[in-house]
VMD Tcl script that draws the C-alpha trace (Angstrom):
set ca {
  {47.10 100.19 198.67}
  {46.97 97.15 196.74}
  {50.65 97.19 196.18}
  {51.50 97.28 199.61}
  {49.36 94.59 200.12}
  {51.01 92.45 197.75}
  {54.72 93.73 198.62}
  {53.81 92.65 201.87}
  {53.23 89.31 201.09}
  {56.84 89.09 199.41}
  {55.62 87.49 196.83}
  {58.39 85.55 193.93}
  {56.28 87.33 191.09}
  {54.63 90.30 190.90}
  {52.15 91.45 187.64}
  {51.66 95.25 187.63}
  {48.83 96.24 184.98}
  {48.87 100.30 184.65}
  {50.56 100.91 187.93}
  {51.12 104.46 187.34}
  {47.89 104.56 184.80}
  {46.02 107.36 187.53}
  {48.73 108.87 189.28}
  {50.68 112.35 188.91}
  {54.14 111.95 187.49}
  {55.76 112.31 190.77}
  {53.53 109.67 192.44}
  {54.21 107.75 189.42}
  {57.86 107.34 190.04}
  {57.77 107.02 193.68}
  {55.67 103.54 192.59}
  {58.04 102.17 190.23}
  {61.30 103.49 192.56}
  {59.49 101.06 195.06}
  {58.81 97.97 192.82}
  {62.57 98.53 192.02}
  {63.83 98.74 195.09}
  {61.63 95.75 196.25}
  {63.19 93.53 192.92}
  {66.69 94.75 194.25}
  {66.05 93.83 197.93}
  {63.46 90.55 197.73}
  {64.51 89.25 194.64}
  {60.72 89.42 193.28}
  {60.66 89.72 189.39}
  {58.30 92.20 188.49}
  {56.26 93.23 185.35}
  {54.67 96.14 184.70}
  {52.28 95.52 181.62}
  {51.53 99.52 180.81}
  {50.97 101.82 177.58}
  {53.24 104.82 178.98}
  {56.09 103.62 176.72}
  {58.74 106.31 178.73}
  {58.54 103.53 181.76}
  {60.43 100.75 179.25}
  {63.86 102.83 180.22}
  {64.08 101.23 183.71}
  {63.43 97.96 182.77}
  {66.26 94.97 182.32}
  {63.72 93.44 179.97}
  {61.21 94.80 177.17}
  {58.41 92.89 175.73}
  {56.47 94.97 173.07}
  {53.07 93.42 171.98}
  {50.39 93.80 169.29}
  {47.22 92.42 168.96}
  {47.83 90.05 172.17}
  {51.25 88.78 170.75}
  {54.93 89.32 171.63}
  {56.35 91.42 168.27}
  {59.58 92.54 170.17}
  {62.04 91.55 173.01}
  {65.04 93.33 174.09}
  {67.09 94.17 176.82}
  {68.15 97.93 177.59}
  {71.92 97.93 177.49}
  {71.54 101.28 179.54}
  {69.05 101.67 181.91}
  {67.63 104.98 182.87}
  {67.03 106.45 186.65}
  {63.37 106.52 187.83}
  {64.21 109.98 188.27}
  {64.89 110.58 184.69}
  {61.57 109.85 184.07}
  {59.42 112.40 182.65}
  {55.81 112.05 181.12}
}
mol new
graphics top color blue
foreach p $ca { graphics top sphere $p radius 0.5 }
foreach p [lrange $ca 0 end-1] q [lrange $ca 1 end] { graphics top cylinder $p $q radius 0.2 }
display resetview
Protein backbone atom coordinates (compact mmCIF):
# COMPACT_ATOMS: atom_id res chain seq x y z
CA UNK A 1 0.00 0.00 0.00
CA UNK A 2 2.53 2.44 0.77
CA UNK A 3 3.86 2.37 -2.71
CA UNK A 4 0.78 3.17 -4.25
CA UNK A 5 0.48 5.84 -2.05
CA UNK A 6 3.59 7.36 -3.01
CA UNK A 7 3.27 6.45 -6.90
CA UNK A 8 0.26 8.28 -6.60
CA UNK A 9 1.67 11.30 -5.60
CA UNK A 10 4.11 11.19 -8.76
CA UNK A 11 6.66 12.05 -6.91
CA UNK A 12 10.48 13.27 -8.86
CA UNK A 13 12.28 10.78 -6.36
CA UNK A 14 11.38 7.81 -4.95
CA UNK A 15 13.64 5.81 -1.96
CA UNK A 16 12.63 2.11 -1.78
CA UNK A 17 14.28 0.42 1.43
CA UNK A 18 13.62 -3.60 1.14
CA UNK A 19 10.74 -3.31 -1.24
CA UNK A 20 10.57 -6.88 -1.94
CA UNK A 21 12.25 -7.70 1.72
CA UNK A 22 8.59 -9.78 2.75
CA UNK A 23 7.16 -10.72 -0.37
CA UNK A 24 7.09 -14.13 -2.48
CA UNK A 25 9.29 -14.00 -5.53
CA UNK A 26 6.46 -13.48 -7.81
CA UNK A 27 5.02 -10.56 -5.77
CA UNK A 28 8.49 -9.45 -5.65
CA UNK A 29 8.80 -8.80 -9.31
CA UNK A 30 5.42 -7.58 -9.94
CA UNK A 31 6.83 -4.54 -7.39
CA UNK A 32 9.90 -3.74 -9.10
CA UNK A 33 8.09 -4.34 -12.87
CA UNK A 34 5.92 -1.41 -11.41
CA UNK A 35 8.63 0.99 -10.05
CA UNK A 36 10.08 0.35 -13.60
CA UNK A 37 7.40 0.95 -15.47
CA UNK A 38 6.54 4.08 -13.32
CA UNK A 39 10.57 5.43 -13.98
CA UNK A 40 9.78 4.68 -17.77
CA UNK A 41 6.39 6.48 -17.82
CA UNK A 42 6.79 9.54 -14.99
CA UNK A 43 10.25 10.04 -15.27
CA UNK A 44 10.68 9.43 -11.31
CA UNK A 45 14.26 8.16 -10.48
CA UNK A 46 14.00 5.47 -8.19
CA UNK A 47 16.27 3.62 -5.64
CA UNK A 48 15.85 0.60 -4.19
CA UNK A 49 18.39 0.36 -1.18
CA UNK A 50 18.02 -3.73 -0.60
CA UNK A 51 20.40 -6.79 0.41
CA UNK A 52 18.86 -9.28 -2.33
CA UNK A 53 21.91 -8.60 -4.55
CA UNK A 54 19.94 -10.63 -7.76
CA UNK A 55 17.70 -7.18 -7.97
CA UNK A 56 21.15 -5.08 -9.06
CA UNK A 57 20.49 -6.75 -12.78
CA UNK A 58 17.62 -4.31 -13.58
CA UNK A 59 19.15 -1.41 -12.49
CA UNK A 60 20.91 1.45 -14.92
CA UNK A 61 22.95 2.27 -11.83
CA UNK A 62 24.72 0.17 -8.92
CA UNK A 63 25.93 1.58 -5.74
CA UNK A 64 27.52 -1.15 -3.46
CA UNK A 65 28.18 -0.02 0.20
CA UNK A 66 30.05 -1.14 3.34
CA UNK A 67 29.99 0.02 6.60
CA UNK A 68 27.66 3.14 5.54
CA UNK A 69 30.06 4.11 2.60
CA UNK A 70 29.90 3.91 -1.21
CA UNK A 71 32.88 1.07 -2.08
CA UNK A 72 31.53 0.55 -5.71
CA UNK A 73 29.62 2.30 -8.61
CA UNK A 74 28.82 0.92 -11.91
CA UNK A 75 26.49 0.86 -14.53
CA UNK A 76 25.09 -2.55 -16.02
CA UNK A 77 26.01 -2.47 -19.68
CA UNK A 78 23.18 -5.21 -20.00
CA UNK A 79 20.31 -5.06 -18.10
CA UNK A 80 18.29 -8.06 -17.17
CA UNK A 81 14.23 -8.54 -17.49
CA UNK A 82 12.29 -8.41 -14.17
CA UNK A 83 11.23 -11.62 -15.35
CA UNK A 84 14.63 -13.09 -15.33
CA UNK A 85 14.66 -12.63 -11.91
CA UNK A 86 14.91 -15.51 -9.72
CA UNK A 87 15.66 -15.66 -5.86
Amino acid sequence: MAIARAIAKRPDVMLCDEPTGALDAETGRLVLKTLIDVNREVGTTTAVITHNAVIAGIANRVLRMTSGRIVETRRNVKRVSVGELSW
